[in-house]
C-alpha positions in Angstrom: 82.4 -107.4 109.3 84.3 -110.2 108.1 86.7 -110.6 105.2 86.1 -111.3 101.3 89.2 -113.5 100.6 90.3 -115.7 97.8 92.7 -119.1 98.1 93.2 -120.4 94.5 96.0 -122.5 93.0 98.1 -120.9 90.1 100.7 -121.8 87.7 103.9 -119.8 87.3 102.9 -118.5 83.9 99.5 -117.3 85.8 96.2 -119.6 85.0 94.2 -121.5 87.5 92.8 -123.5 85.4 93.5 -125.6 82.1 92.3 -125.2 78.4 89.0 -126.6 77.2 87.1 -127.1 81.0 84.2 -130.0 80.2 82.8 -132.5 82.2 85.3 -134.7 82.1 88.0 -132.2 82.8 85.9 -129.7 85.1 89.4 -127.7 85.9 90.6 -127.5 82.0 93.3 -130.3 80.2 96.3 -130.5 83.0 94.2 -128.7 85.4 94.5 -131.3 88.2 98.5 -130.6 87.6 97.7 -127.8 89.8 96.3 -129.2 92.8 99.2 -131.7 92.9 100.5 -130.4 95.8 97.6 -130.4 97.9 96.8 -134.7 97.1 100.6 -135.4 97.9 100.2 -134.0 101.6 99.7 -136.0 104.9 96.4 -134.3 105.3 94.5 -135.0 102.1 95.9 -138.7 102.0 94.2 -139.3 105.2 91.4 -137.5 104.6 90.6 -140.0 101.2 91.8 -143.4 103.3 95.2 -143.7 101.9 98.4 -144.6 103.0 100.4 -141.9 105.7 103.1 -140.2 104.7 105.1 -137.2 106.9 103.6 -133.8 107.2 105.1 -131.0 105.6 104.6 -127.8 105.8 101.9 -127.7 103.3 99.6 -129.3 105.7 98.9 -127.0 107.8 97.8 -125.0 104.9 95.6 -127.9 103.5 94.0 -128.2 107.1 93.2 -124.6 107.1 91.7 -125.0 103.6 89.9 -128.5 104.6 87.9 -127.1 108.2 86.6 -123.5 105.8 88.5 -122.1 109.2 86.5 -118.6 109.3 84.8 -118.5 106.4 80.8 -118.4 106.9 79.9 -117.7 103.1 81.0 -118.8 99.9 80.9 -117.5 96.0 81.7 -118.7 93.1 81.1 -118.6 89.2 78.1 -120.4 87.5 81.6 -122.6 85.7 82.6 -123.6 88.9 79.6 -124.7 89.9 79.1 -127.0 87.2 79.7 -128.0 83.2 75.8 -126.4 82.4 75.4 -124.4 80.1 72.2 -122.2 78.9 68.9 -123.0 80.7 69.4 -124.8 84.1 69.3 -128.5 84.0 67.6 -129.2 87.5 69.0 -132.3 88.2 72.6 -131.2 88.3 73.6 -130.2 92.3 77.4 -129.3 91.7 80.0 -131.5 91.6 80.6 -132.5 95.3 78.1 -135.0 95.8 75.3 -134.8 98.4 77.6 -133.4 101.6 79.9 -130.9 99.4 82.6 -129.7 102.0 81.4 -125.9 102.0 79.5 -126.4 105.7 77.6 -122.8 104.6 75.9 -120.5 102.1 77.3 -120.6 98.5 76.3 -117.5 96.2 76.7 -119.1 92.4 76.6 -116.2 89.7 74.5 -116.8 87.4 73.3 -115.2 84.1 69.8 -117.6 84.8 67.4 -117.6 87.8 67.1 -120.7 89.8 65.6 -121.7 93.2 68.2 -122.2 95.7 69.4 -125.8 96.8 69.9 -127.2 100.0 72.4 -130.1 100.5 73.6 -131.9 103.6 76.1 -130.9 105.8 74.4 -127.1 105.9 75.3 -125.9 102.5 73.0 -124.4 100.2 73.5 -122.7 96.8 71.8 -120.0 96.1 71.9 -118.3 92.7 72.5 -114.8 92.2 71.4 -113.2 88.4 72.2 -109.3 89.8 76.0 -109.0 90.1 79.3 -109.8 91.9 78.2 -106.8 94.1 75.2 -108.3 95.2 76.4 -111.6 95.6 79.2 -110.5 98.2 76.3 -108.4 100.0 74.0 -111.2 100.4 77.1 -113.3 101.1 78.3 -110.9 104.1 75.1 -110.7 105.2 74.6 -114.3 105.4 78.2 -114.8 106.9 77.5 -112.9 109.7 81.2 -111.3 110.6 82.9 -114.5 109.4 85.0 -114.2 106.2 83.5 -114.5 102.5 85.8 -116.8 100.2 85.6 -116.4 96.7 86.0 -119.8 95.4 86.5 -119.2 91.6 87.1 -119.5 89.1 88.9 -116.7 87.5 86.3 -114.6 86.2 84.4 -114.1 89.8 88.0 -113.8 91.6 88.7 -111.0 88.7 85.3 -109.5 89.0 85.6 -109.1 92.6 89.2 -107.5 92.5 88.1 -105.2 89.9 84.8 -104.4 92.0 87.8 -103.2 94.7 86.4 -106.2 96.9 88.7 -108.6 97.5 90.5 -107.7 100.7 93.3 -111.0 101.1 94.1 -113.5 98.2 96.2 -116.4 98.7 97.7 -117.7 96.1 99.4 -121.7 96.0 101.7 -121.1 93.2 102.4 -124.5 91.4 105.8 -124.9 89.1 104.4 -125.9 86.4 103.6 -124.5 82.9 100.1 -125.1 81.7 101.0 -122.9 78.2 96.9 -122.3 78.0 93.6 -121.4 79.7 92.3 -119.6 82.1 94.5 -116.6 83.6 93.6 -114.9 87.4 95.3 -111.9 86.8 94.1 -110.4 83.6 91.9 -107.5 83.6 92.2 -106.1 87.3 93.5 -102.7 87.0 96.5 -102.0 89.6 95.8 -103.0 92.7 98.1 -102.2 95.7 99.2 -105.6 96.9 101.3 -106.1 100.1 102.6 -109.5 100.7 101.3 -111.1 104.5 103.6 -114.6 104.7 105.4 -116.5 102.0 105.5 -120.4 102.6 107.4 -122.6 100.9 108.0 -126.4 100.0 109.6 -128.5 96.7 105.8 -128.8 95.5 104.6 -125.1 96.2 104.7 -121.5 97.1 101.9 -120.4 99.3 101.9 -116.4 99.4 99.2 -114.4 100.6 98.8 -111.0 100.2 96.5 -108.3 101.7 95.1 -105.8 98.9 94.3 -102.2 100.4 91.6 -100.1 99.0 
């Protein structure tokens, strides 16, 4: 059986995501601060058509993030997913367009039942009202001995820790302040983390630690 693993950007005072999250800031006010790191490398900037620059070595961490390397199922939090609230508005797909870049099955918690949707590219979201606990089971299952990634936001990656779950996170520490919003950390009991590799660069700390149950 594969992995259930996390790789989330933080700030040094803890949150992975700014204040007030709406549709025109989907990650909070300064949120995109965060993922600063990740647009400055050689990989992304080719990815979206711009100008080369030199590799660092973030890139072979944003590579590794870009190909879903190992990961054969996805979940995340109904926020993540989208800026809707309440009752489903059917229309709304996510925010990736008609090819998002998951390549597999995406579990969305969900509070409200919806049939599941199939985008290009192999990915479909399927909507889970039962539970963190059943969304990784159906998100194993579905994986099929490749790793499960949590994709966020906070309150799934939280959920999942304090279900005892979460088996590697890998955190992109950012040095930067945000002051406000939405914390990873909070609310988790104690679990016994052992830190795997540290990586480091001007923009970024990547750490990733293995969590024992």
């Amino acid at each position: 059986m594969g992995l259930v693993t996390c790789q989330i950007s933080m700030s040094l005072d803890g949150y992975v995501a700014g204040p007030r999250q709406s549709l025109a800031n989907p990650i909070g006010e300064g949120g995109l601060r965060l993922h600063e790191w990740m647009f400055a490398t050689a990989t992304w900037r080719q990815s979206q058509g711009l100008s080369p620059v030199p590799e660092t070595s973030d890139d072979a961490i944003v590579k590794d993030l870009m190909s879903n390397a190992g990961v054969g199922a996805f979940v995340m939090g109904r926020n993540m997913f989208g800026p809707i609230r309440g009752e489903w508005d059917m229309s709304w797909k996510g925010w990736w367009g008609d090819n998002p870049s998951y390549h597999a099955p995406v579990f969305v918690l969900t509070h409200h039942p919806r049939e599941p949707v199939p985008m290009q590219g192999g990915t479909t979201f399927y909507f889970v009202t039962d539970g963190i606990e059943s969304a990784l089971r159906q998100a194993l299952e579905a994986a099929a001995g490749k790793n499960v990634q949590i994709g966020g936001g906070a309150s799934t990656v939280q959920q999942t820790m304090r279900a005892g779950k979460l088996d590697e996170l890998n955190l992109h520490i950012t040095p930067i302040v945000l002051g406000a919003g939405e914390r990873l950390l909070e609310s988790v009991g104690e679990p016994n983390m052992s830190p795997v590799s540290v990586v480091a660069s001007p923009k970024v700390t990547h750490i990733k630690y293995r969590i024992e149950h």
